[in-house]
LUMDO-107921 format. One record per atom (N, C-alpha, C): x, y, z. Coordinates in steps of 0.001 Angstrom, whole numbers, plus 500000, padded with zeros to 6 digits. Example, Ala and Ser with C-alpha at 12.3 -4.5 7.8 and 13.67 -1.06 7.14 Angstrom:
513190494310507800 512300495500507800 513200496700507800 512850497750507080 513670498940507140 512900500030507870 
//
This chain:
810830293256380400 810804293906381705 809637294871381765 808702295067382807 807849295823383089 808621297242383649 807668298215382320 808119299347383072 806604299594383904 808216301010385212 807212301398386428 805873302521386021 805333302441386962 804192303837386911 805003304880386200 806396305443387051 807012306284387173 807670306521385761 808406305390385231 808544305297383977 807473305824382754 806238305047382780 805198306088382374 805001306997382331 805386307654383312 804898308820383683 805421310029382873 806979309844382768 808025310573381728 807601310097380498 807056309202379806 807142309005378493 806274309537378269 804992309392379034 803490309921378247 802808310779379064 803458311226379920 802404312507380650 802086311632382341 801635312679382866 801063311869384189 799916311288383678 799706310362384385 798333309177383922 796935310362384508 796467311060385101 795726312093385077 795487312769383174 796904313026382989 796488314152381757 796040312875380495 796470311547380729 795983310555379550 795169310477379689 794215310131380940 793072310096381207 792271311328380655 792841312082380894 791518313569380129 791868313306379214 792348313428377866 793028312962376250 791986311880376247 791831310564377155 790651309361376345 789695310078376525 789681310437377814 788004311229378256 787320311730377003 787966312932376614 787584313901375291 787768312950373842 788672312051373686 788490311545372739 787176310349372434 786906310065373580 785372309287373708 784415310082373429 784112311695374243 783473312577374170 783066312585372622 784578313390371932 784269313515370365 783458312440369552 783854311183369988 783531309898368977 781976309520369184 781578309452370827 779969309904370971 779108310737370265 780180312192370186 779315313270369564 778777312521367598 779890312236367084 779952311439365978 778875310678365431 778969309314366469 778302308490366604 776020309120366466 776453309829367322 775217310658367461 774384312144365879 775301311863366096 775510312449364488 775348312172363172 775535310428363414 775527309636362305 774219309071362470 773686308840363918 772437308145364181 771094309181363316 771714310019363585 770580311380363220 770403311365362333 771400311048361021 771536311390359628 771061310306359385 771400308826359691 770431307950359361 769253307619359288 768370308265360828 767059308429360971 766515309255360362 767154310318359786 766252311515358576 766193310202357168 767417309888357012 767556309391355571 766439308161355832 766084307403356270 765344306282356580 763873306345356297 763290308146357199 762287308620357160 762067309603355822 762962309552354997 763059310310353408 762699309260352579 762827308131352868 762838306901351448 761628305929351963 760935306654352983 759784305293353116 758444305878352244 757888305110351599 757145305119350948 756011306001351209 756154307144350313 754721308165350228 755271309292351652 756620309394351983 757115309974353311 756851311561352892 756786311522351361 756856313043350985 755366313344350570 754993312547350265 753554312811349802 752813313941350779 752815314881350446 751959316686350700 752935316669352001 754082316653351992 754913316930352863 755313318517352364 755626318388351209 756086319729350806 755567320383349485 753867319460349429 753001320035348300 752191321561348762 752227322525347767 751192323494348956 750559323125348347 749815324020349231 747580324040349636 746903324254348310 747546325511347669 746976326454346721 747678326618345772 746969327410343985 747969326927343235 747736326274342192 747531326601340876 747361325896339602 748302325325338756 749580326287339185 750886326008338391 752021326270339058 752942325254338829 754208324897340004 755554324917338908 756408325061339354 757472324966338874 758548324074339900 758835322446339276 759735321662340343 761363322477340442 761918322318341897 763022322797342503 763553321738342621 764664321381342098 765446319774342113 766103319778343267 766859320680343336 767758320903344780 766642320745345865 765465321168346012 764714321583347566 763894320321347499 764042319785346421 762471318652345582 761204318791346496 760575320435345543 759613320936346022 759439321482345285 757449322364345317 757149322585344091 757358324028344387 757338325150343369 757415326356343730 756102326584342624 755268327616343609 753848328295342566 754746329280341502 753738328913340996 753855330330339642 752672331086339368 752881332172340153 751127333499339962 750840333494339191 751060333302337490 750353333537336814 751342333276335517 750448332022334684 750828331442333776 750409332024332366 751346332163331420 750883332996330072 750683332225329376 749157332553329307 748283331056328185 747442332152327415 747084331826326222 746237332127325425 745034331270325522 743883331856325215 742706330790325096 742395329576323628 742223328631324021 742801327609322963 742032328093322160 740878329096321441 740135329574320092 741398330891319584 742309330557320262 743497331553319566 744440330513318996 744621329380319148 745463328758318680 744696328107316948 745191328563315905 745129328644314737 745804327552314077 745390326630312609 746341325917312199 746458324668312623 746268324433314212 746593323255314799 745091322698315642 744615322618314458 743068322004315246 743077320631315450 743749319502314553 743851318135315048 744662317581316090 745784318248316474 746463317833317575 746014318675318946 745234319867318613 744531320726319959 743437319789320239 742637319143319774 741001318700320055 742188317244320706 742775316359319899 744053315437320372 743766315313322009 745125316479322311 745705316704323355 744695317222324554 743523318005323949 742487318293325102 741575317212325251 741190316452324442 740547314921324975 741355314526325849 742337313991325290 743422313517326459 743353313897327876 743709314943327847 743675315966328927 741960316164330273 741143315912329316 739950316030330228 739570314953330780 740071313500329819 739979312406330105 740963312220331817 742172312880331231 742965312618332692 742503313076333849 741766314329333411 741261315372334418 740000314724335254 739439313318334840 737542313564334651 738221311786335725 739881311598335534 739911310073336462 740109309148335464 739466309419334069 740119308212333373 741455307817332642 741319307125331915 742972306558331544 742512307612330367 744457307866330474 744717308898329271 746511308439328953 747036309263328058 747809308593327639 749355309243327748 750748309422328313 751595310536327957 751825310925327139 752294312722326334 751881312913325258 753208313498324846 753622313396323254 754655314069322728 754050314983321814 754897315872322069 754520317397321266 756183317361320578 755968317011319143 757474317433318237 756771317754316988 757806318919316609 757686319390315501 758214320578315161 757672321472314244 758363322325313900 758443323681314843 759624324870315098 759943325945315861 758450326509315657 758392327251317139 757313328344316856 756132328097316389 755549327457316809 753838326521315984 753619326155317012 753482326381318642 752527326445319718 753033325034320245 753816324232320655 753948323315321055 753595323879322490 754459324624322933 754294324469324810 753292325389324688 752980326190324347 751653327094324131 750563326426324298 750366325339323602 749174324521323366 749202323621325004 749839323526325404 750024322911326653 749291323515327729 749932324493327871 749069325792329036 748106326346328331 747961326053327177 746233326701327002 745601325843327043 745220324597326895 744667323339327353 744745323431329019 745505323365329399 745713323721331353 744585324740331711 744719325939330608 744472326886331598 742614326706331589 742278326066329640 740953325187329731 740536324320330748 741074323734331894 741147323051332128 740905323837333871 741624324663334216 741053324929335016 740033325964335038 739571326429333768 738160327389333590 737284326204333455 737036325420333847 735957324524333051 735581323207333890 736808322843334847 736726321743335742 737247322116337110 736177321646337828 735995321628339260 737686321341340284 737831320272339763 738877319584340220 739956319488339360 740703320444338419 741275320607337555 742799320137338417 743524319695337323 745270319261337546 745420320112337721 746917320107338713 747619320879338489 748546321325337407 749517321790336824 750958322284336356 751954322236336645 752768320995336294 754002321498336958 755159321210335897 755637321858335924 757024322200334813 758299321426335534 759252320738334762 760543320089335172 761028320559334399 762587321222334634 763488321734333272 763985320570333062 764241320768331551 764951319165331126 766184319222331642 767391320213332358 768850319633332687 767758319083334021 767109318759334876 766655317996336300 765969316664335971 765613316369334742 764743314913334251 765980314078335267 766879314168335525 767266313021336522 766708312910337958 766371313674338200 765308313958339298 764319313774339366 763147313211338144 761870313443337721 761559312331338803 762277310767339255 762028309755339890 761558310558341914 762573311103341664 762079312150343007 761097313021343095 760493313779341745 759412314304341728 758112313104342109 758061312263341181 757169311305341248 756606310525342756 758195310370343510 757783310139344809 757030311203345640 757390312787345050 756859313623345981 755059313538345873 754884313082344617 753440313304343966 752867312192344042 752953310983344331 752540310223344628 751654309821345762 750480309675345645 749488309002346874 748979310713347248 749401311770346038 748498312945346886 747286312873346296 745974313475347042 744752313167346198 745044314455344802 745453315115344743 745261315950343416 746008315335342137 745393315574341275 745988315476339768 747329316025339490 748057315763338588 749364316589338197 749706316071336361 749419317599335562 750180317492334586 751913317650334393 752696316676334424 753907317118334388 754450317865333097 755521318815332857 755467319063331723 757481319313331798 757560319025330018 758897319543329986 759086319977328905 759473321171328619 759550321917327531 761095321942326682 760781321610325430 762131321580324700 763140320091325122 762363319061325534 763346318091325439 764083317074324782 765250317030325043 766541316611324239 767274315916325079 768442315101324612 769166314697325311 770510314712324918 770898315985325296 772852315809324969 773062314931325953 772473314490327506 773418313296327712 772529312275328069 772267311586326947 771680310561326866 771803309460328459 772842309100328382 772836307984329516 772950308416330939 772582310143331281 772330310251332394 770714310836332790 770216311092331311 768990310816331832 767829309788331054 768148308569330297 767708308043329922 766645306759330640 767444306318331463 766943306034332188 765922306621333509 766016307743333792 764980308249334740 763863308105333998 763865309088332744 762793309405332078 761852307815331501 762423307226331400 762112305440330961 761320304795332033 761753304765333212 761157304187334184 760009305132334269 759871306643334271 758679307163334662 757802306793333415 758024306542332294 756499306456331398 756582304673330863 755907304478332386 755476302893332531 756190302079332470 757715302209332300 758643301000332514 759710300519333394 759206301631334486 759514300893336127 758694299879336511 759090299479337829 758528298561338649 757289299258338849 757533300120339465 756265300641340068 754979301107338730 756058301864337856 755289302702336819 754100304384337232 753938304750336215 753756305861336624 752157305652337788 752320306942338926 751483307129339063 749932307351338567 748947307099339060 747576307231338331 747371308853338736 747797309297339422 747813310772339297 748266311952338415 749312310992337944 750092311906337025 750407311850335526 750434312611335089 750100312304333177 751860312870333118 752255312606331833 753560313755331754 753470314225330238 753704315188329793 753874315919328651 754869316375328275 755290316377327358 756646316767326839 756961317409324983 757555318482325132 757752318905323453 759087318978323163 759387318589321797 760699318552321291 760274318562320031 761474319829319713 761894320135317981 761909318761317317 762392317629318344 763003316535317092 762119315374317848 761340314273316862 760748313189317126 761297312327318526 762809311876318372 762880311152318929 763977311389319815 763919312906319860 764688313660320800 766045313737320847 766881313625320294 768338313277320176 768904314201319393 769910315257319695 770448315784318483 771028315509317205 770802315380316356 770767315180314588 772772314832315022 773657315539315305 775319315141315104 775140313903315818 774895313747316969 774624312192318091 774415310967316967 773347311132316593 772900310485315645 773716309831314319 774053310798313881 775130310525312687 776191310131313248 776675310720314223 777917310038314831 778080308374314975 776938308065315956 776297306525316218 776466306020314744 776259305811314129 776002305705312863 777243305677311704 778208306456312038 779432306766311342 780089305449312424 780053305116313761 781447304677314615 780764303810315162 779320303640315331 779334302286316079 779344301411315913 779707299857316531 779887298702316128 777971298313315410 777085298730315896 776059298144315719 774941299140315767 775365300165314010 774882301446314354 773221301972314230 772299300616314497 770992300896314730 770695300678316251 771725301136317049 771249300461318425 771342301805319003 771315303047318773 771668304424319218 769973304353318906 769661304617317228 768302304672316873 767438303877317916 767157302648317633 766471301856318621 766071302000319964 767531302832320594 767426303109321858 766178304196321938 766378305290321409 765610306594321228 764142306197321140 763951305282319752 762852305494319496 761859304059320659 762744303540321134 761934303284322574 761293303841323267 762184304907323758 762175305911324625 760846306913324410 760769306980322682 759259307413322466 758391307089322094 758478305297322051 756854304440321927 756636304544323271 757121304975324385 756355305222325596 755793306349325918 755788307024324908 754565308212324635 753574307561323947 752163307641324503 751662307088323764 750695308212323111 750866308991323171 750235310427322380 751674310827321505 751524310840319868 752668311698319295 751660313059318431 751938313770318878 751198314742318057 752404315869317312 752061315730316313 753317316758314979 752612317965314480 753805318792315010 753542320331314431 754328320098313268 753527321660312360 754147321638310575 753955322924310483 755154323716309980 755060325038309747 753543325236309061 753232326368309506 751979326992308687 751754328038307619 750668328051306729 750904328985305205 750685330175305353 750787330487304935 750657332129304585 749242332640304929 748346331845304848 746457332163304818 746774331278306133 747098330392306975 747135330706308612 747978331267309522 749177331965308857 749884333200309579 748960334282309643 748648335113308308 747530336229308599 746201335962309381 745774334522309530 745027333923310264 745267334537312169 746667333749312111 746551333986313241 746671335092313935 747682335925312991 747776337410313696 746147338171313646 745552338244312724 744141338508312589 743356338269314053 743575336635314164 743192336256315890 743447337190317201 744677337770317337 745610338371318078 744921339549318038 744705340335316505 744244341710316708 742615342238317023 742046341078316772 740394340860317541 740574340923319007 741370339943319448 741375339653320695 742054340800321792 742937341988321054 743053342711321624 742514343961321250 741541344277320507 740925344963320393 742278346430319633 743340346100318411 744285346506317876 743469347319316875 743365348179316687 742754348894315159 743973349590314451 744468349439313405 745056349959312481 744430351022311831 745035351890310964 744132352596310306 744698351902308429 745683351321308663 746791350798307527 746104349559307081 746573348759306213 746497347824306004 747808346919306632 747440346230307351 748664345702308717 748969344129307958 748707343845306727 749187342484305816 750516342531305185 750587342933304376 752228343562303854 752990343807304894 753003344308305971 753695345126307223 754144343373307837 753058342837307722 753146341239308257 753692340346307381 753707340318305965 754332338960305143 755812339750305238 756143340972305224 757205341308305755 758011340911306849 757223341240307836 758122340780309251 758609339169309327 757759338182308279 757676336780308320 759178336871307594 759196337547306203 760190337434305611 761477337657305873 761339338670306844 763161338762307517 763544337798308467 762550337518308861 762868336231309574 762979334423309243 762718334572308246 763006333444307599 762048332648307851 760658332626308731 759940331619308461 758378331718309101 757668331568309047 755844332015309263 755799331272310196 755319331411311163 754706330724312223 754017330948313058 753325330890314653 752615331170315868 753856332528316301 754893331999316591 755704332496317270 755946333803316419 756284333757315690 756292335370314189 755382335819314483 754123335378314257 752683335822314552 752585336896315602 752894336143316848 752787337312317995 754158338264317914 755249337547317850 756078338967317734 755745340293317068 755117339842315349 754526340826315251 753509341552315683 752629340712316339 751420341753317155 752158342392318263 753091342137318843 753289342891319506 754062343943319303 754809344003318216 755619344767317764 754830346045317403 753430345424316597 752267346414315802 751796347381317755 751638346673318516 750834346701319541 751748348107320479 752933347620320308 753633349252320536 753623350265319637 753881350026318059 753886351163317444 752282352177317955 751327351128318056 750340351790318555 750195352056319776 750932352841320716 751125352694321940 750337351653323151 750291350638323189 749530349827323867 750354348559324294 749888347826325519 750600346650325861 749671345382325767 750502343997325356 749878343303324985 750615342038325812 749701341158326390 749859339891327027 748583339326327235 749349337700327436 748362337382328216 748512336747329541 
//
């Protein structure tokens, strides 16, 4: 049986007030709809090729620090480099890494580079003092730009941002490791030449780690203690760093290039003792358990206050 208008009318309202209820519920679903169109047309115009390229590079600027969240570069005023005739000890992997480096700088092929080895012996040091050579000396010098290793999953988004810009870019990542291997193993893989695309010709990447093949020493043994097929943890890794094709190894340094280098330090800042400042120094090495770059300057600077004075660079 057909019910009447009237019948309607008691169950669901007068046909007026249903009518406003679709009205507004069309209203809302338009607004939606419109909403979704929008978000699609940003996302569309985010993933087309080179969409970021100097979209959100600045003008000016030697050294950047990447923002994963904003994926943009942020400047850094002023980078603490020593001049590479201060870096002591490490003359075969400095002359190394600055060929490399000028080669990248000058347009030609150069190579990505690993910096592993021992604490405190100038790994990232040697990095920005080569940079900072680099822009005392060349016209058209790279830039700097630093990725923290928890964002290497992001590095694929850096790459798009840097891509197709006319300037150079040293990428750099300091101290890298991988406690989680399988979430950033793959980013970092595809960027040094084993994507589709492969790396940009703009961009070099650099990277230092305490350990060769980057993996923490328990990971390792673990793989090894429990896996079904326990050279396939190894294997994986040391893939990961035949695509460096620069390995350059730091090695603690002796006793005659610790006093070396602090010696360097106290020329360069013009430090006069009236003491003999050697003993004061195989000392400071000794409580600390080990000689190095990094000892080196702590103690100059340590010397550099007792003598009231400030020391940087």
């Amino acid at each position: 049986m057909l019910k009447t208008r009237d019948t309607c009318s008691k169950q669901h309202g007068k046909p007026t007030e249903l009518l406003q209820v679709t009205d507004k519920n069309k209203q809302s679903f338009e607004e939606q709809i419109a909403r979704l169109t929008r978000a699609v047309d940003a996302l569309a115009d985010a993933i087309k090729p080179g969409a970021n390229a100097g979209g959100k590079l600045p003008n000016t600027g030697n050294a950047f620090v990447f923002d994963a969240d904003a994926c943009a570069l942020q400047p850094v005023a002023h980078v603490s480099a020593p001049p590479l005739s201060l870096l002591i000890g490490i003359d075969r992997v400095k002359d190394s890494l600055l060929e490399n480096s000028e080669r990248f700088a000058n347009g030609f092929s150069a190579n990505n580079a690993l910096l592993w080895g021992a604490r405190g012996m100038g790994k990232s040091t040697l990095v920005k003092a080569v940079h900072r050579y680099l822009v005392e000396n060349i016209e058209q010098a790279p830039a700097l730009v630093e990725i923290h290793r928890e964002d290497i999953a992001a590095l694929p988004k850096l790459l798009t941002l840097l891509r197709g810009a006319e300037r150079r870019f040293i990428l750099y990542c300091d101290d890298l490791s991988f406690n989680r291997p399988d979430q950033d193993f793959k980013a970092l893989k595809s960027v040094l030449e084993g994507g589709l695309e492969g790396r940009p010709s703009n961009v070099i990447f650099y990277a230092t780690s305490n350990r060769r093949h980057m993996l923490p020493r328990q990971m390792i043994d673990q793989e090894g203690a429990t896996g079904i097929h326990p050279n396939e943890a190894m294997d994986e890794t040391i893939a990961l760093s035949d695509r460096f094709g620069l390995w350059l190894g730091f090695h603690p340094c002796d006793q005659a290039e610790y006093l070396a280098i602090i010696e360097g330090y106290l020329a360069e800042f013009g430090l006069n003792t009236a003491e003999d400042w050697q003993p004061a120094a195989l000392e400071w090495a000794k409580t600390r358990g080990n000689r190095s770059g990094r000892t080196a300057w702590q103690f100059v600077q340590n010397l550099a206050g007792e003598l009231g004075q400030f020391v940087k660079f």
